[in-house]
VEXVOLO-846938 format. One record per residue (C-alpha): residue in one letter; x, y, z. Coordinates in pm, 1 decimal. Layout:
<pts>
code xx yy zz
a X Y Z
...
</pts>
This chain:
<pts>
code xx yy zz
x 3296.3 -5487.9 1002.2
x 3488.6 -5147.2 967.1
x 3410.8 -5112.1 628.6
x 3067.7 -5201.5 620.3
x 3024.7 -4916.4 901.0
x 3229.7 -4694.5 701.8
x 3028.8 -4714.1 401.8
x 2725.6 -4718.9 602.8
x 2839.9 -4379.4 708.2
x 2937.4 -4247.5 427.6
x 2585.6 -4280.9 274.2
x 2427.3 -4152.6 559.9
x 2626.9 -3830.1 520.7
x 2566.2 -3795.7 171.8
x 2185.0 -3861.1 191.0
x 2177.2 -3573.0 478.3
x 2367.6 -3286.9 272.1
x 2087.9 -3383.1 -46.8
x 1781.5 -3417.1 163.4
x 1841.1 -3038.5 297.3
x 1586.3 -2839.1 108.2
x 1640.4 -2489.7 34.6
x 1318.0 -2231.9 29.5
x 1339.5 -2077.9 -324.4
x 1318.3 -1685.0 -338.7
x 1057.9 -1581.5 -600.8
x 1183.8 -1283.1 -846.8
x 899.1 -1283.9 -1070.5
x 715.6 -958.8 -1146.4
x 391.2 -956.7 -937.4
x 90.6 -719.0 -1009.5
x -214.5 -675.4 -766.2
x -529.4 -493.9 -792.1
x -682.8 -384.5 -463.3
x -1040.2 -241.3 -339.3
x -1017.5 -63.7 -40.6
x -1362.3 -161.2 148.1
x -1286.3 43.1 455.2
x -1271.0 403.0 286.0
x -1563.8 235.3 26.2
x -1791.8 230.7 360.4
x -1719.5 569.1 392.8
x -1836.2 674.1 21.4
x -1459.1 742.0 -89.1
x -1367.0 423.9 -310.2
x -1039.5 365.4 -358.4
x -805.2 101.9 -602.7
x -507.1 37.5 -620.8
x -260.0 -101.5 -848.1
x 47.1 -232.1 -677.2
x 397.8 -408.5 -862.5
x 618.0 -629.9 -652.0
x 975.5 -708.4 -717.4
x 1130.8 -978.7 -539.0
x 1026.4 -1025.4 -171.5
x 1111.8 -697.6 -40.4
x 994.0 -416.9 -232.6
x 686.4 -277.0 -408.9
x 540.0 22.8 -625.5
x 155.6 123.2 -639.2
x -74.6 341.0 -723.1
x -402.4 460.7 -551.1
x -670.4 658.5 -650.7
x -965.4 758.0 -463.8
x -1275.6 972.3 -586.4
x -1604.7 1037.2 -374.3
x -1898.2 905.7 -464.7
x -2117.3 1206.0 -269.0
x -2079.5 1534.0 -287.0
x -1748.4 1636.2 -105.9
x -1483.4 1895.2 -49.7
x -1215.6 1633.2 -199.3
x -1234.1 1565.8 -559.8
x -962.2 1335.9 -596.4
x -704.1 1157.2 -389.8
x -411.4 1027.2 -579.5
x -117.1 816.6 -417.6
x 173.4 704.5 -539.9
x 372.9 486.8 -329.6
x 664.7 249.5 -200.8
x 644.0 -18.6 -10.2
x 936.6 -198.8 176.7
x 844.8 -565.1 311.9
x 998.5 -706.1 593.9
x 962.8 -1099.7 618.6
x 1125.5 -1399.0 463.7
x 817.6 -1390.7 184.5
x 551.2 -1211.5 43.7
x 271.8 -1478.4 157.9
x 281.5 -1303.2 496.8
x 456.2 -985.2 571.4
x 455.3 -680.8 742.3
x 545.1 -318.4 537.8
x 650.7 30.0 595.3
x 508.0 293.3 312.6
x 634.3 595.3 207.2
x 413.9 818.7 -29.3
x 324.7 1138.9 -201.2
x -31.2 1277.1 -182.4
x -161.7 1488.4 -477.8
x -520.0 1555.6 -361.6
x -759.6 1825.7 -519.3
x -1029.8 2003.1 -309.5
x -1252.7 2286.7 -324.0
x -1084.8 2605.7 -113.3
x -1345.0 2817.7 7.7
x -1188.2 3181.1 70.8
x -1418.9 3527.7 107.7
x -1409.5 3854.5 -9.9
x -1508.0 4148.8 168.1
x -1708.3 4473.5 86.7
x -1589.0 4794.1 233.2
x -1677.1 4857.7 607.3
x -2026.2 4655.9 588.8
x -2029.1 4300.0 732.8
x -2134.2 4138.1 385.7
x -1877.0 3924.1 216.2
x -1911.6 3685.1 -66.9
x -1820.5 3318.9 -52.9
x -1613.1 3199.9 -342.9
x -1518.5 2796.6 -405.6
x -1238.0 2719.2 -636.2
x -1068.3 2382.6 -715.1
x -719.6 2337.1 -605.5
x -505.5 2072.5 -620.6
x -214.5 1975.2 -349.9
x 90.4 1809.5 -291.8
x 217.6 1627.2 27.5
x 445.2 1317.2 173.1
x 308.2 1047.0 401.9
x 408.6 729.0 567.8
x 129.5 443.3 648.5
x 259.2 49.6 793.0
x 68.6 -240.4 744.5
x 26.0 -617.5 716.6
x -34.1 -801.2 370.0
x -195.6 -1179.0 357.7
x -202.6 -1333.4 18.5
x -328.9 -1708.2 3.3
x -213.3 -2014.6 -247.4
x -541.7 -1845.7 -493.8
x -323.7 -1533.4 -520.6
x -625.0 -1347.3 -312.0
x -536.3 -1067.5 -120.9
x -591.1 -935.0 235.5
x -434.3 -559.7 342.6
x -488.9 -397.3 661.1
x -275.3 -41.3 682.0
x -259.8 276.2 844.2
x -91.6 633.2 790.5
x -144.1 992.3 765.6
x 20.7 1254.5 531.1
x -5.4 1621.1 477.2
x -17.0 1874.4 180.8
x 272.6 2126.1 147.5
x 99.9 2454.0 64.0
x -239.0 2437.4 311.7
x -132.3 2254.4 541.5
x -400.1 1946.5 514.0
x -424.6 1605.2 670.6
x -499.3 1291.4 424.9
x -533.1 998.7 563.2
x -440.9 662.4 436.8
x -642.7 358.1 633.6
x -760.6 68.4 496.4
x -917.3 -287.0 512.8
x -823.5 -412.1 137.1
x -879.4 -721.7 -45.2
x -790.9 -782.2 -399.4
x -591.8 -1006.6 -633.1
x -234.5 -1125.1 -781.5
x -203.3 -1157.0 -1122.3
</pts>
């Protein structure tokens, strides 16, 4: 009877340490493409290109142009985002980036001691550091759901961009 419980045992431990399953970390190269349909709403389109490595860390690339007429031509951001969560399925992120956004400066010029000036517009372009957090969603279709928020500011005028968003988009 002792060794019939013994080897009854015995298999029971062995069958336990196989039948523990261990979650596999992907380290496959990820790309996404992203529309941002909050800033589209508000005639500023912007798309981004994002590459993930591993589960913790990923490099984009936005771009935003108006469609109306505007004082920004261009909003360009380059950033990095760092994940927190045991995958990328779900996950909350931190962003840091750097703005280069070109706008038309109005400055004025004045004549002698008359109260006549002359408005002159020229393009300039900007640089500037931000931060933005968020929360990423991507389902078993590889489709894509962003929500994020953050601010940033140029170095030389001293100007706000922002960087909101309600995203959606797809892995590939």
């Amino acid at each position: 009877m002792k060794k019939v419980f013994l080897v009854i045992t015995m298999f029971c431990i062995c069958f336990s340490m196989f039948s523990q399953e261990t979650e596999k970390v992907k380290t496959d190269v990820k790309n996404e493409i992203k529309l941002n349909l909050l800033m589209t709403l508000f005639s500023f389109p912007d798309i981004s290109y994002e590459r993930v490595w591993g589960n913790n860390i990923g490099v984009g690339l936005s771009a935003g142009f108006p469609i109306e007429n505007s004082d920004v031509n261009f909003l360009i951001i380059p950033y990095c985002r760092f994940y927190f969560g045991e995958s990328l399925v779900k996950s909350f992120f931190i962003e840091a980036n750097l703005g280069i956004q070109g706008y038309k400066k109005y400055t004025s010029e004045y004549y002698g001691d008359y109260y006549s000036y002359n408005l002159k517009t020229t393009n300039t372009t900007d640089l500037g550091l931000g931060v933005a957090f968020g929360y990423k969603y991507i389902n078993s279709y590889g489709l894509i759901g962003e929500l994020f928020l953050g601010i940033g500011r140029t170095f030389d005028d001293q100007e706000f961009y922002p960087r909101v968003g309600i995203s959606i988009g797809k892995q590939f």
